[in-house]
C-alpha positions in Angstrom: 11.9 3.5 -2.8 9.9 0.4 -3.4 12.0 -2.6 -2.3 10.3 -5.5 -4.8 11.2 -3.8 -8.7 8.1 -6.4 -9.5 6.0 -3.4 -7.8 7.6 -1.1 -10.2 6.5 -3.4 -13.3 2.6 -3.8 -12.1 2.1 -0.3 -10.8 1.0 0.8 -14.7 -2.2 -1.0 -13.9 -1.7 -3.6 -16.9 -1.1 -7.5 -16.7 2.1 -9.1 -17.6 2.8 -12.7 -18.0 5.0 -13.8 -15.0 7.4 -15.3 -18.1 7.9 -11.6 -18.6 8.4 -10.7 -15.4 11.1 -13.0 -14.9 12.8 -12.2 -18.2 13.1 -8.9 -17.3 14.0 -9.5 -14.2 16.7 -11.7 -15.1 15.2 -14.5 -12.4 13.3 -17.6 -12.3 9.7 -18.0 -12.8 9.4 -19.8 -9.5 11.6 -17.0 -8.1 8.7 -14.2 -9.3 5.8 -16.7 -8.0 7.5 -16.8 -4.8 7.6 -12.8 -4.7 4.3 -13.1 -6.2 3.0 -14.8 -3.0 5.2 -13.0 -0.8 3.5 -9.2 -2.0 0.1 -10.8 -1.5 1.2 -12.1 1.9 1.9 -8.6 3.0 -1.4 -7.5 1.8 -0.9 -6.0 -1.8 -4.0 -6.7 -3.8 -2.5 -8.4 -6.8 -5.0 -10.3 -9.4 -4.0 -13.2 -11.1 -5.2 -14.6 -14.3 -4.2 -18.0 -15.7 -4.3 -16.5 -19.3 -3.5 -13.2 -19.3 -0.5 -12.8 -16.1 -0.5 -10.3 -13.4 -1.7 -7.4 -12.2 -2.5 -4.5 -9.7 -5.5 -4.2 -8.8 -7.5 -1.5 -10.3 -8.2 -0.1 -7.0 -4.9 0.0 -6.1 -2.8 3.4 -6.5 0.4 3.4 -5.2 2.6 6.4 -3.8 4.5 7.9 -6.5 7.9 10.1 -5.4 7.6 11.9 -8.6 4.2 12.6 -7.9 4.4 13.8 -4.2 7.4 16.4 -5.1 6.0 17.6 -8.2 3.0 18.8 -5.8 5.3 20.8 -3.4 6.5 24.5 -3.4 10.0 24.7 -4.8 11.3 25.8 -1.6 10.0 22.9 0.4 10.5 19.8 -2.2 14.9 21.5 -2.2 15.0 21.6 1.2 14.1 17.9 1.7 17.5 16.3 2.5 15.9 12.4 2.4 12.5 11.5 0.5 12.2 7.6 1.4 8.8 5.6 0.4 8.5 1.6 1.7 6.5 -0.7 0.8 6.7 -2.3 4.3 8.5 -0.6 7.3 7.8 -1.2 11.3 6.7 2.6 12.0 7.8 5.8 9.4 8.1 7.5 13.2 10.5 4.3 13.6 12.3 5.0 10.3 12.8 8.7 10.9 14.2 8.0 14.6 16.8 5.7 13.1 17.6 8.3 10.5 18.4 10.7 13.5 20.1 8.1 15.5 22.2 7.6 12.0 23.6 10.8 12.0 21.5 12.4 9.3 20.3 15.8 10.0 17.6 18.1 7.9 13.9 18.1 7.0 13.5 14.5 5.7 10.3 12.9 4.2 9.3 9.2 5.1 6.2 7.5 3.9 5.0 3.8 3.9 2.1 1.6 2.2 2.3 -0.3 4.7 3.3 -0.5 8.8 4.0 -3.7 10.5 3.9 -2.0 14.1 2.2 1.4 13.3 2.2 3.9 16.3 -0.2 6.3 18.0 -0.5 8.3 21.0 0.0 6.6 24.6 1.4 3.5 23.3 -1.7 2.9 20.9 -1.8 0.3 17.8 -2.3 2.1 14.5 -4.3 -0.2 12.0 -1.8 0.3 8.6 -2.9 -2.2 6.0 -1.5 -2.1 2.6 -1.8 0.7 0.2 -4.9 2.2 1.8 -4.1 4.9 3.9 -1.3 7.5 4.1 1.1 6.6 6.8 3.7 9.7 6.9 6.7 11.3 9.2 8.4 14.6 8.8 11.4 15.0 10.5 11.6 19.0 10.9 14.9 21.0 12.6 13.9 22.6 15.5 15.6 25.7 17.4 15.4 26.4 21.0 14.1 24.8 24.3 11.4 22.4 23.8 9.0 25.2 25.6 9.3 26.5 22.2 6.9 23.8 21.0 4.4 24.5 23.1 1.2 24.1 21.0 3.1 22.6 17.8 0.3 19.5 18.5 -2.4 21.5 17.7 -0.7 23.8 15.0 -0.1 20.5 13.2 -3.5 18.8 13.6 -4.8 22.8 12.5 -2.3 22.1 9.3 -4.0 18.8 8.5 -7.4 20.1 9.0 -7.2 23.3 6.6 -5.1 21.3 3.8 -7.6 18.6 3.2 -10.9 21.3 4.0 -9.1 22.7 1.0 -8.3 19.7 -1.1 -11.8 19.8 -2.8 -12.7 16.4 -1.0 -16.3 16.1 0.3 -17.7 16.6 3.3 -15.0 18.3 4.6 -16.7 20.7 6.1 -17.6 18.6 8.9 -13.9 18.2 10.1 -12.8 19.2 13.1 -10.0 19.0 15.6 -9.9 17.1 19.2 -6.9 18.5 21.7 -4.3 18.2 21.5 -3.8 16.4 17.9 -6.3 14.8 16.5 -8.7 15.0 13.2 -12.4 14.2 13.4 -15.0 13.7 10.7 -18.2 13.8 11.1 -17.5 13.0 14.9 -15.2 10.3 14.2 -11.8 10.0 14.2 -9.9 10.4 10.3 -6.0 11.2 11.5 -4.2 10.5 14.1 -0.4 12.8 15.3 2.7 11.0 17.3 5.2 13.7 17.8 8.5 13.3 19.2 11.9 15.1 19.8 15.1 14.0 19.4 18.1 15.7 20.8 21.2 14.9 19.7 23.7 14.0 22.0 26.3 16.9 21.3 25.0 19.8 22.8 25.7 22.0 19.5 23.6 20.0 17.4 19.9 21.1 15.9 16.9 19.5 17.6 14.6 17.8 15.5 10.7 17.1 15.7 9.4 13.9 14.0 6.0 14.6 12.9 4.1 11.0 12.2 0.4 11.5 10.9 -2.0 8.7 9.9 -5.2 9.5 7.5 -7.3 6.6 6.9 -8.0 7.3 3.5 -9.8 3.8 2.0 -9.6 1.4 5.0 -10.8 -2.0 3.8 -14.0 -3.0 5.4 -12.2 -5.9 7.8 -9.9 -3.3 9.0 -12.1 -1.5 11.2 -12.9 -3.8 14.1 -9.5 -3.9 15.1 -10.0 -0.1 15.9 -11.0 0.6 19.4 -12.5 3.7 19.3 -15.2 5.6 16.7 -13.1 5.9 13.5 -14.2 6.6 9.8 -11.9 7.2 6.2 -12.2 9.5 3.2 -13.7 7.1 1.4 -16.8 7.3 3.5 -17.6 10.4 2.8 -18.1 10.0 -1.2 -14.0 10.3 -2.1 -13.8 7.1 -4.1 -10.3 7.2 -6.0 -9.0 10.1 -3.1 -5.5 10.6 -4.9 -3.0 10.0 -1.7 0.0 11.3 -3.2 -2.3 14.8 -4.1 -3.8 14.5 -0.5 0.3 13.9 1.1 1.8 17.0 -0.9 -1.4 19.8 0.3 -0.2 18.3 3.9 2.9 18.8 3.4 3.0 22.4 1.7 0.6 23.3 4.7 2.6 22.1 7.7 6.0 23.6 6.5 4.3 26.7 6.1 2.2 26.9 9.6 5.4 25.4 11.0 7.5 28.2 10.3 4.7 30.8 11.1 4.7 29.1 14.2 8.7 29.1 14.8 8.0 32.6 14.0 5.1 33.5 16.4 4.4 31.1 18.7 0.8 29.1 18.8 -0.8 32.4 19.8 -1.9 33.3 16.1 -3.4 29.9 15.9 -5.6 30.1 18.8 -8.7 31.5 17.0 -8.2 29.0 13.9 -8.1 26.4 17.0 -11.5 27.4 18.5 -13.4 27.6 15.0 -12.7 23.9 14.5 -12.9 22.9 18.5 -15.2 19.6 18.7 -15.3 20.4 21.9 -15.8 23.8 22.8 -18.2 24.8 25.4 -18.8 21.6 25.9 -18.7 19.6 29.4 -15.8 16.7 29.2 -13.7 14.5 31.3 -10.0 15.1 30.8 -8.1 11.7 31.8 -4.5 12.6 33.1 -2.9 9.1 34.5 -5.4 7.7 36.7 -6.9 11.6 37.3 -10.1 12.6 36.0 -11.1 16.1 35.7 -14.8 17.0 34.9 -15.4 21.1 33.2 -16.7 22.8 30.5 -13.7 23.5 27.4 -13.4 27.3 26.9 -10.7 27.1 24.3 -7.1 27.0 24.8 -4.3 29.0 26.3 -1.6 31.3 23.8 0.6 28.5 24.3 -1.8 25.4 23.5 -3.1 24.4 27.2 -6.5 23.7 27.4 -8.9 25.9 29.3 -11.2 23.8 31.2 -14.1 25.7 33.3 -14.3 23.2 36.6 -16.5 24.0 39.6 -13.4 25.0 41.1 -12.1 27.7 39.1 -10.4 27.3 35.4 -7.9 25.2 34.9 -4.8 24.8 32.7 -4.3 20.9 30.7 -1.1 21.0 29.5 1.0 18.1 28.2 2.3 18.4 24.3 2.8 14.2 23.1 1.6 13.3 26.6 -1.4 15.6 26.8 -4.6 13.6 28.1 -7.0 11.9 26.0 -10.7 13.9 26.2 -13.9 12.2 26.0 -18.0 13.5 26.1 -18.8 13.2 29.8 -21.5 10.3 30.8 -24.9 11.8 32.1 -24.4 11.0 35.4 -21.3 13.1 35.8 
């Protein structure tokens, strides 16, 4: 849910005198300025006219429950125990770990315009700013050991991939995926993966896998310098007005359904779908594991998601899951 009901009133697009706004809120005008101020503090674009009121901003289109579920197969929008959308939350990986930690059990849906302390891989800053980007966990029940996960990184970046190359966006046939997680575009980074697994503390309880994914779908231009690494959004790539909640329920439908293939099946019937979209593939790269570097040629992965590396020593096996090593393009000189 939104928390401010003044986010409710403005999300139609149209002004409103702030008079209005507090008559209907049954508040203060001073109290609605304050909110007022408060929203545009946290970075919701919010115009404001001296003669006709309030409003949205144009380009703004907010996340829409009714929206998101109407997009999903039966099946999946029934079996969602908890559909939660913030306007403003620490992490939705943060949410959905409390939800756990809570007690709750069951697939469970958590989305955010906005992250105060978004999280990637190794510790990493995600940039989050308000009402841009989708910013998304899936808590998922799990059975079995966690060796049954092997390769549920790259089955979910492979989920990502194939939902949006069949979203009708452009120029997505120029995505591809980077082991273990991530989503390129046009050899830069679009979507990130932070997967984690909670076990509960009684020993007959389900497992359950917390599947966070950031897309930048219309990162605002001073956004990007805070990113430390080649990074690039939808919007780049001629999707003006990219609908999110369309773009969050094809992700959706297509991770529950790979998921459960993969539950099924194990990553092996992924592998080829894996190589297609391989950035790297037969290509020379330094895998970084702690303060290790490992110099080969990638010749795919392994049936359960390890990456094959071709070194002057023999093949080798990368494995790792959340923890896997980052891979960059070799330097020249190595």
């Amino acid at each position: 849910m939104i928390e401010d009901p003044i986010v409710g009133i403005l999300r139609d697009g149209c002004f409103h005198a702030q008079e209005q706004l507090a008559t209907a809120l049954r508040v203060s005008l001073s109290n609605i300025e304050q909110r007022l101020q408060k929203l545009q503090m946290l970075g919701l674009e919010i115009e404001v006219d001296s003669n006709l009121g309030c409003r949205l901003s144009p380009a703004i289109l907010l996340l829409d429950r009714a929206q998101i579920l109407a997009g999903l197969p039966d099946f999946l929008r029934e079996s969602l125990r908890t559909f939660d959308i913030h306007l403003t939350v620490d992490s939705t990986n943060s949410e959905a770990m409390r939800y756990l930690k809570g007690g709750s059990r069951g697939k469970a849906l958590f989305l955010a315009e906005k992250q105060e302390i978004g999280r990637g891989r190794r510790g990493r800053n995600w940039v989050s700013p308000m009402a841009r980007n989708i910013y998304m966990t899936l808590v998922w029940p799990v059975a079995g050991s966690p060796q049954t996960l092997d390769g549920v990184s790259l089955v979910t970046a492979l989920s990502l991939a194939r939902a949006l190359q069949d979203s009708g966006l452009k120029g997505m046939e120029k995505l591809r995926v980077k082991w273990p997680n991530d989503v390129w575009l046009d050899n830069r980074k679009l979507a990130g993966i932070l997967l984690e697994l909670h076990r509960p503390v009684d020993a007959g309880g389900a497992q359950q896998l917390v599947i966070g994914l950031g897309i930048n779908v219309d990162m605002p231009s001073a956004e990007w310098t805070a990113i430390d690494q080649a990074a690039t959004d939808l919007v780049s790539h001629g999707n003006k007005g990219a609908d999110r909640n369309k773009i969050i329920s094809r992700v959706l439908a297509q991770l529950d359904s790979d998921l459960e293939q993969f539950m099924e099946s194990g990553f092996a019937c992924f592998r080829a779908q894996w190589q297609q979209l391989d950035m790297y593939y037969e290509k020379e790269v330094e895998v970084l594991t702690g303060n290790d570097k490992t110099t080969g040629t990638v010749k795919g992965v392994s049936n359960n998601g390890a990456l094959v590396l071709q070194t002057k020593s023999g093949d080798k096996m990368i494995t790792g899951g959340e923890v896997a090593p980052s891979i960059r393009v070799a330097s020249s000189d190595s």
